[in-house]
MIGU-103952 format. One record per residue (C-alpha): residue in one letter; x, y, z. Coordinates in steps of 0.25 Angstrom, whole numbers. Each point is the difference from the previous one (the first is absolute). Example, Ala and Ser with C-alpha at 12.3 -4.5 7.8 and 13.67 -1.06 7.14 Angstrom:
<pts>
<pt><rest>a</rest><px>49</px><py>-18</py><pz>31</pz></pt>
<pt><rest>s</rest><px>6</px><py>14</py><pz>-2</pz></pt>
</pts>
This chain:
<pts>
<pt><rest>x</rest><px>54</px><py>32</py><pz>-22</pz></pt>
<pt><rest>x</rest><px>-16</px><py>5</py><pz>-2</pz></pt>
<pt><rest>x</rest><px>-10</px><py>-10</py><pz>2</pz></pt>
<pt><rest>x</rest><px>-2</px><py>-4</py><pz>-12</pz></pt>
<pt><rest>x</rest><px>14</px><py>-3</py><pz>-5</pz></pt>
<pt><rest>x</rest><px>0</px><py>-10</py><pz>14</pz></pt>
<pt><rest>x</rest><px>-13</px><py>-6</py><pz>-5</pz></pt>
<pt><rest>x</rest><px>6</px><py>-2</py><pz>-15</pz></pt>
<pt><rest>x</rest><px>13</px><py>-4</py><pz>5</pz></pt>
<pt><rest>x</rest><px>4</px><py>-14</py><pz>-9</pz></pt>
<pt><rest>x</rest><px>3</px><py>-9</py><pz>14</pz></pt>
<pt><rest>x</rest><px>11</px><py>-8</py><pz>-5</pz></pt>
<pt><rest>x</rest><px>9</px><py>12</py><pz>-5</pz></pt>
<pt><rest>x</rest><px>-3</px><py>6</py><pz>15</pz></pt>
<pt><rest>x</rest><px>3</px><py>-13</py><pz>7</pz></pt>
<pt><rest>x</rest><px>13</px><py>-1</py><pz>-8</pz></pt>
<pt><rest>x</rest><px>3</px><py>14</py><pz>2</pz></pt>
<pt><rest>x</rest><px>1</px><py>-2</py><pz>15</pz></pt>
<pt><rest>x</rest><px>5</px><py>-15</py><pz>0</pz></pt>
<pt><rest>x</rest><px>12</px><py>6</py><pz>-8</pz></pt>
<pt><rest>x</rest><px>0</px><py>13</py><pz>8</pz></pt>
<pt><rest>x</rest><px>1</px><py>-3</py><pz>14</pz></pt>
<pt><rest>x</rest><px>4</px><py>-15</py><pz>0</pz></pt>
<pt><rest>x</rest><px>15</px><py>-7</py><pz>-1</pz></pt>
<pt><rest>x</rest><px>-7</px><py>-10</py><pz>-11</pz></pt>
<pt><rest>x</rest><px>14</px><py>-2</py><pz>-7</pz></pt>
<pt><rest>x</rest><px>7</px><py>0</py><pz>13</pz></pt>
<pt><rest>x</rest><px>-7</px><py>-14</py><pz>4</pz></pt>
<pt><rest>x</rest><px>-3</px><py>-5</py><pz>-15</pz></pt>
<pt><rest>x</rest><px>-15</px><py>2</py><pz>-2</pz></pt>
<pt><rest>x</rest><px>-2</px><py>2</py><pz>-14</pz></pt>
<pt><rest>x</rest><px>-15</px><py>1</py><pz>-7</pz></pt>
<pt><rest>x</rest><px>-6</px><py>-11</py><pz>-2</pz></pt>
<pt><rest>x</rest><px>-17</px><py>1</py><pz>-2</pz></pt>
<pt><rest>x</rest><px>-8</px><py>14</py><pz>-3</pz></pt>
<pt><rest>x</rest><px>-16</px><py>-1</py><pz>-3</pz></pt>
<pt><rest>x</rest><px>-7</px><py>11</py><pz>0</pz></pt>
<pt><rest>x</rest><px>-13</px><py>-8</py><pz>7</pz></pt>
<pt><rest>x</rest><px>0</px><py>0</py><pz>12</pz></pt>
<pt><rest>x</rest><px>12</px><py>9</py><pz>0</pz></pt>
<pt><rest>x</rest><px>14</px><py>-9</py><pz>3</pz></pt>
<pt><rest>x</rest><px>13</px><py>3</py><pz>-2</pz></pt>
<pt><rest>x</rest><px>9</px><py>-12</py><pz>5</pz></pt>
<pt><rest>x</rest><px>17</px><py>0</py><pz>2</pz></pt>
<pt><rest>x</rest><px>8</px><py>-13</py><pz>3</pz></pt>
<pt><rest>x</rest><px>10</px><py>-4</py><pz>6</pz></pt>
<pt><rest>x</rest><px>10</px><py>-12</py><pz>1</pz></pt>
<pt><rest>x</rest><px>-8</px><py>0</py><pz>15</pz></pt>
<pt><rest>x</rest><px>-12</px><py>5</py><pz>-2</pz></pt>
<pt><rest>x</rest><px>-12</px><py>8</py><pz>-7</pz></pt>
<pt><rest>x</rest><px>-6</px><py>15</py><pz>4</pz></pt>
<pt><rest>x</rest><px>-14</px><py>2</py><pz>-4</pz></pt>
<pt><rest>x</rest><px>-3</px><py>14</py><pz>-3</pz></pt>
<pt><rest>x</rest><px>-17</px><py>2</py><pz>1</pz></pt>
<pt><rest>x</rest><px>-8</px><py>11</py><pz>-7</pz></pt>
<pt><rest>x</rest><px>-11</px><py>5</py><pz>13</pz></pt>
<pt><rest>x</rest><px>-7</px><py>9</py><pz>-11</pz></pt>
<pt><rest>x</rest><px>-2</px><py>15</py><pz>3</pz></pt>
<pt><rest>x</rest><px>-10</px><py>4</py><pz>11</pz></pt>
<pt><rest>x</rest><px>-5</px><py>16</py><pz>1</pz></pt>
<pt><rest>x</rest><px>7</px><py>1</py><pz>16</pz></pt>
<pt><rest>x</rest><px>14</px><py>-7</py><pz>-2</pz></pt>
<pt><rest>x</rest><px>1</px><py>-1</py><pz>-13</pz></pt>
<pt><rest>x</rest><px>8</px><py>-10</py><pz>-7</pz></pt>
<pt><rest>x</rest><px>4</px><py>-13</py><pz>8</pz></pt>
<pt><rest>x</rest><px>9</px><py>-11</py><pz>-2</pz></pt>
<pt><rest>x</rest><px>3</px><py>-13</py><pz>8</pz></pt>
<pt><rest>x</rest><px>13</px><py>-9</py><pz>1</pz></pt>
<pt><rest>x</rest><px>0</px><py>-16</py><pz>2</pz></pt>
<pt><rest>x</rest><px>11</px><py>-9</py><pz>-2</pz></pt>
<pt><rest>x</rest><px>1</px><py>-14</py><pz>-3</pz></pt>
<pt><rest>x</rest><px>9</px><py>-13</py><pz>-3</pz></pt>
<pt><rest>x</rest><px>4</px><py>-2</py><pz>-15</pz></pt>
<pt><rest>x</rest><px>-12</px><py>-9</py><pz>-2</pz></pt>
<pt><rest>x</rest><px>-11</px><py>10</py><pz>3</pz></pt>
<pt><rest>x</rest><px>-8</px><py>3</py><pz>-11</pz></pt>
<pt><rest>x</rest><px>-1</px><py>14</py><pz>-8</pz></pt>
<pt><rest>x</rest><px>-16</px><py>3</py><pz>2</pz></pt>
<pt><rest>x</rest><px>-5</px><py>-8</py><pz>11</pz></pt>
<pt><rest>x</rest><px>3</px><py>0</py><pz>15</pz></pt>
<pt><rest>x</rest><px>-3</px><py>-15</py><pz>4</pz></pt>
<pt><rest>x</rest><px>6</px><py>-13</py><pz>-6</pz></pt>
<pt><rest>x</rest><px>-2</px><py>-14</py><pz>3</pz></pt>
<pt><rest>x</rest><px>13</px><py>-7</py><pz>5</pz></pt>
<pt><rest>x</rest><px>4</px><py>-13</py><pz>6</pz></pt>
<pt><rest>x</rest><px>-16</px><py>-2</py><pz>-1</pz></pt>
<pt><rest>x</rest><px>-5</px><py>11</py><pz>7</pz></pt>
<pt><rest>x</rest><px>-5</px><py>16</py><pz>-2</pz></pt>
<pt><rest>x</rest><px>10</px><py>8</py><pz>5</pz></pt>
<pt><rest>x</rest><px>4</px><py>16</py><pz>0</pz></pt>
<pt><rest>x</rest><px>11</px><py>3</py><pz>-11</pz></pt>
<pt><rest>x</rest><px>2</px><py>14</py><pz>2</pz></pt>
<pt><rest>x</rest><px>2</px><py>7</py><pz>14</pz></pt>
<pt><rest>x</rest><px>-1</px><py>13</py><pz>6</pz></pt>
<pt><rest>x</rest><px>14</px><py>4</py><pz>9</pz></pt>
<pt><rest>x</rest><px>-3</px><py>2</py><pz>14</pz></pt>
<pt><rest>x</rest><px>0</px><py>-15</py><pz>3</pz></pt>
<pt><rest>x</rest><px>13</px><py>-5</py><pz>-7</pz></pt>
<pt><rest>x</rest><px>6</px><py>15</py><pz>7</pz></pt>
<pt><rest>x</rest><px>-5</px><py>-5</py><pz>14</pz></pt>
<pt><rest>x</rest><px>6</px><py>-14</py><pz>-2</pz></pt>
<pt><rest>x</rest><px>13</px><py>5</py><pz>-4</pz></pt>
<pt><rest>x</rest><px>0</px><py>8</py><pz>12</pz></pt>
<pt><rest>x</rest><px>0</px><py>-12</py><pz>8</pz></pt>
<pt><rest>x</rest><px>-14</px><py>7</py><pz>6</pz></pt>
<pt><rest>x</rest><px>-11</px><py>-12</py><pz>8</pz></pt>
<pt><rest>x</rest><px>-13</px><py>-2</py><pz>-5</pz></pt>
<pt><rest>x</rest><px>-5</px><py>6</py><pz>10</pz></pt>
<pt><rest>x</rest><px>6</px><py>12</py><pz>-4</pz></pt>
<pt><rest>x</rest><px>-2</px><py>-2</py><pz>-14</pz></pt>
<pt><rest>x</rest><px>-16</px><py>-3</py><pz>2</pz></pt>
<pt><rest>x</rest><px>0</px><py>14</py><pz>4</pz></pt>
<pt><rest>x</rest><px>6</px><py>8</py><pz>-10</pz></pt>
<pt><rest>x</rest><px>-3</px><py>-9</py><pz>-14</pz></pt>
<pt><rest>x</rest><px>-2</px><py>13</py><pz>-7</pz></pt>
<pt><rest>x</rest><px>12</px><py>8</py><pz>3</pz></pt>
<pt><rest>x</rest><px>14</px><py>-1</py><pz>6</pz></pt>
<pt><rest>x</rest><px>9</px><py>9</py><pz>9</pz></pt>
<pt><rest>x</rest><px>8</px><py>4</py><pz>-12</pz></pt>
<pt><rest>x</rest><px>-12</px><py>4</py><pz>-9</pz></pt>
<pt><rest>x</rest><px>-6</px><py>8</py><pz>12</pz></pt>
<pt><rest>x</rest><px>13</px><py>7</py><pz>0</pz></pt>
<pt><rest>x</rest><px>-1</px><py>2</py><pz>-15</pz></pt>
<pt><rest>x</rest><px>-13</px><py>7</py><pz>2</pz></pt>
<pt><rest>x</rest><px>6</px><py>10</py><pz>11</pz></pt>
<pt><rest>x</rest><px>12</px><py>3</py><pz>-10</pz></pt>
<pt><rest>x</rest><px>3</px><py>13</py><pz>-7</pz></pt>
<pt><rest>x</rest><px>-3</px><py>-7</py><pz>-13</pz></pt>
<pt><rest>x</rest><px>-11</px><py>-9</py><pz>5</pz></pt>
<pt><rest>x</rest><px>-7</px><py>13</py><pz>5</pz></pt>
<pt><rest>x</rest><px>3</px><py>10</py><pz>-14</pz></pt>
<pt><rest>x</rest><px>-9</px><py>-10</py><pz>-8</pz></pt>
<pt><rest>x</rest><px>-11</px><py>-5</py><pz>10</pz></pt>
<pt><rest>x</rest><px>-13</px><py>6</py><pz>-3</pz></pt>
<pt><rest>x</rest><px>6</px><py>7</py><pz>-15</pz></pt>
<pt><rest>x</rest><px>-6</px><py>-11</py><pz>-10</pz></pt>
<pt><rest>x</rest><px>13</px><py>-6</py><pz>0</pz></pt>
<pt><rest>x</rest><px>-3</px><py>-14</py><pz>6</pz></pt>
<pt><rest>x</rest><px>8</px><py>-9</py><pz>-11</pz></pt>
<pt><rest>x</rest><px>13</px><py>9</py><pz>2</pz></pt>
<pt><rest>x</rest><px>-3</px><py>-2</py><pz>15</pz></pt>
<pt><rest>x</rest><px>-1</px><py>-13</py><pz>0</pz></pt>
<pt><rest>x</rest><px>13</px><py>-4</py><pz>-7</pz></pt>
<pt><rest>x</rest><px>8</px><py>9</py><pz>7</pz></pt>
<pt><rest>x</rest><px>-4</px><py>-10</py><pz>12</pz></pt>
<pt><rest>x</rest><px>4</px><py>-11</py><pz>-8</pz></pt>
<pt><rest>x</rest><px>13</px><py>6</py><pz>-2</pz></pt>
<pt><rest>x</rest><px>1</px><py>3</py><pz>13</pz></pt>
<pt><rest>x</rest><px>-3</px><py>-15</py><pz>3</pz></pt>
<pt><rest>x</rest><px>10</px><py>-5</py><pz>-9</pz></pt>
<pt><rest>x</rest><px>11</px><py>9</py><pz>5</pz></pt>
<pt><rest>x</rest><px>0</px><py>-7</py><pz>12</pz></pt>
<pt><rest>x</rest><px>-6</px><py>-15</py><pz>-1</pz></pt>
<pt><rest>x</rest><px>5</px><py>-3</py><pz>-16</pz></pt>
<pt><rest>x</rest><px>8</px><py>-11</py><pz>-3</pz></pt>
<pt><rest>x</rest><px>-9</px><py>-6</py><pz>13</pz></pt>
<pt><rest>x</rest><px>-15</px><py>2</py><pz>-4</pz></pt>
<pt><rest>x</rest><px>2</px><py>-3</py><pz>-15</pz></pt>
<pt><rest>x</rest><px>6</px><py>-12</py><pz>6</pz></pt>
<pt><rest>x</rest><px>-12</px><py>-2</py><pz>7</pz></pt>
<pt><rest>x</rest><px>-8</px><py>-4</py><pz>-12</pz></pt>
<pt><rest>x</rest><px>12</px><py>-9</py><pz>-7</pz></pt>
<pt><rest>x</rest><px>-4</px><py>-12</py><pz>-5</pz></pt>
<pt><rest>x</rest><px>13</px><py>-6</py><pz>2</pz></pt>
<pt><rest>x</rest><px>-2</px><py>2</py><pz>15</pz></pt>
<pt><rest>x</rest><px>-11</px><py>-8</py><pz>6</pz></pt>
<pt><rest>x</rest><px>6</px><py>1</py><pz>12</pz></pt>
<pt><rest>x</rest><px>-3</px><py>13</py><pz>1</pz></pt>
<pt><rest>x</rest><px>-13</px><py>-1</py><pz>-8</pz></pt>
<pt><rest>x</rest><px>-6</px><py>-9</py><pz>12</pz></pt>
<pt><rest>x</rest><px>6</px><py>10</py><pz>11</pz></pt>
<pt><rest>x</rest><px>-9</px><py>10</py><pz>-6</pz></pt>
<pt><rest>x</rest><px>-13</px><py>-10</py><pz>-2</pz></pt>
<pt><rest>x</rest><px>2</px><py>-4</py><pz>15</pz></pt>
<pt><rest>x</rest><px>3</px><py>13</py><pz>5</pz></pt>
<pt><rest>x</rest><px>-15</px><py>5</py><pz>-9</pz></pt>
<pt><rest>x</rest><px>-8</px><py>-14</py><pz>6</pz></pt>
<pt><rest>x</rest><px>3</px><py>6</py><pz>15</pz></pt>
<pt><rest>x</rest><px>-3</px><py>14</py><pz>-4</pz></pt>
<pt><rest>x</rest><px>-14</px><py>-4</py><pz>-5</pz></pt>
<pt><rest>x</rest><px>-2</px><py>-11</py><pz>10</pz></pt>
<pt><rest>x</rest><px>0</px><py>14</py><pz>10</pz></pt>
<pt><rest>x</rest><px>-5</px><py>10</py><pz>-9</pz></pt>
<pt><rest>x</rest><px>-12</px><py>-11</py><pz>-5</pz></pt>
<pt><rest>x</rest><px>-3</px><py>-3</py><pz>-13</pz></pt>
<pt><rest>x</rest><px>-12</px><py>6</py><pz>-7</pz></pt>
<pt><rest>x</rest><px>-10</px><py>-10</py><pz>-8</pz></pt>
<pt><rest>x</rest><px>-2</px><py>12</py><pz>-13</pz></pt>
<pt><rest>x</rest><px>15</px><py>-4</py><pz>-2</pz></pt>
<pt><rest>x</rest><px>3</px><py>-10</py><pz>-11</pz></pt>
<pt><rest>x</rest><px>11</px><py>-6</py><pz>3</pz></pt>
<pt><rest>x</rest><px>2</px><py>3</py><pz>14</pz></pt>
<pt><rest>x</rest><px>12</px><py>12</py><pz>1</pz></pt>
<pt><rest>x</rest><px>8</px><py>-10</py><pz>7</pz></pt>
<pt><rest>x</rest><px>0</px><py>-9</py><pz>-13</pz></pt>
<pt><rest>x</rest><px>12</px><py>5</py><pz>-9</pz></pt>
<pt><rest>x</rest><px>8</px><py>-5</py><pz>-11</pz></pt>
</pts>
């Protein structure tokens, strides 16, 4: 793909082109559920959970970017915090964490790795993870961890996010308050990390 086509490229087709390519979304249910063009969100649900696909934009060294986020039933389509039970809170989350936690990992442990996992490192080392590092092909990159994520960890890390299983909800919410309480929370952060709904 030249430059220009990566820079003219529409982002919901590209994000639904590797959703549908590289993830088992019919496997575990997740059907479309919200697209907008601004800022770039392409949203799958499940009877478990949502998937938040997120436009980064094209940049002149690594081309065009994507993020994943998931979130409980209840997180809205274009904002990332809520107020619920009365209070700010985080709606939509990035991996790492919930992987640690189902990993049974400490704090401690967790504290120190918040931004990446054993089974993301070995993503990165794999044949596959190292053919499209570095080739303007982040959002393919990206999902194929996810994939690779949901290989091993789904039913278990959708179920993670289930409303119908508080239980589990306050696991994770317990597991992030000792995390932070570690790591330490920084004052720029609006609701504090820890604070998750």
């Amino acid at each position: 793909m030249s430059t220009v086509d990566e820079r003219n490229v529409d982002p919901i087709e590209e994000m639904t082109r590797v959703a549908g390519s590289f993830l088992d979304l019919a496997l575990w249910g997740f059907k479309e559920s919200d697209r907008s063009a601004k800022p770039g969100n392409l949203i799958y649900d499940s009877e478990w959970c949502r998937v938040n696909f997120v436009w980064g934009g094209w940049d002149q060294l690594g081309g065009n970017s994507i993020s994943i986020y998931y979130g409980r039933l209840h997180a809205p389509n274009e904002k990332a915090t809520m107020t619920w039970n009365g209070e700010e809170c985080h709606c939509w989350h990035r991996v790492e964490l919930a992987l640690h936690l189902l990993d049974r990992q400490t704090p401690e442990y967790a504290s120190k790795m918040i931004y990446t996992h054993s089974l993301i490192e070995q993503y990165k080392q794999s044949d596959i993870g190292q053919s499209l590092t570095g080739k303007r092909r982040q959002p393919e990159w990206l999902v194929r961890m996810h994939a690779m994520i949901w290989k091993r960890y789904a039913p278990r890390l959708f179920e993670l996010f289930d409303l119908r299983r508080p239980d589990l909800w306050e696991q994770y919410r317990q597991f992030l308050k000792e995390v932070y309480d570690i790591k330490g929370r920084s004052p720029n952060i609006k609701p504090p990390l820890d604070k998750i709904c």
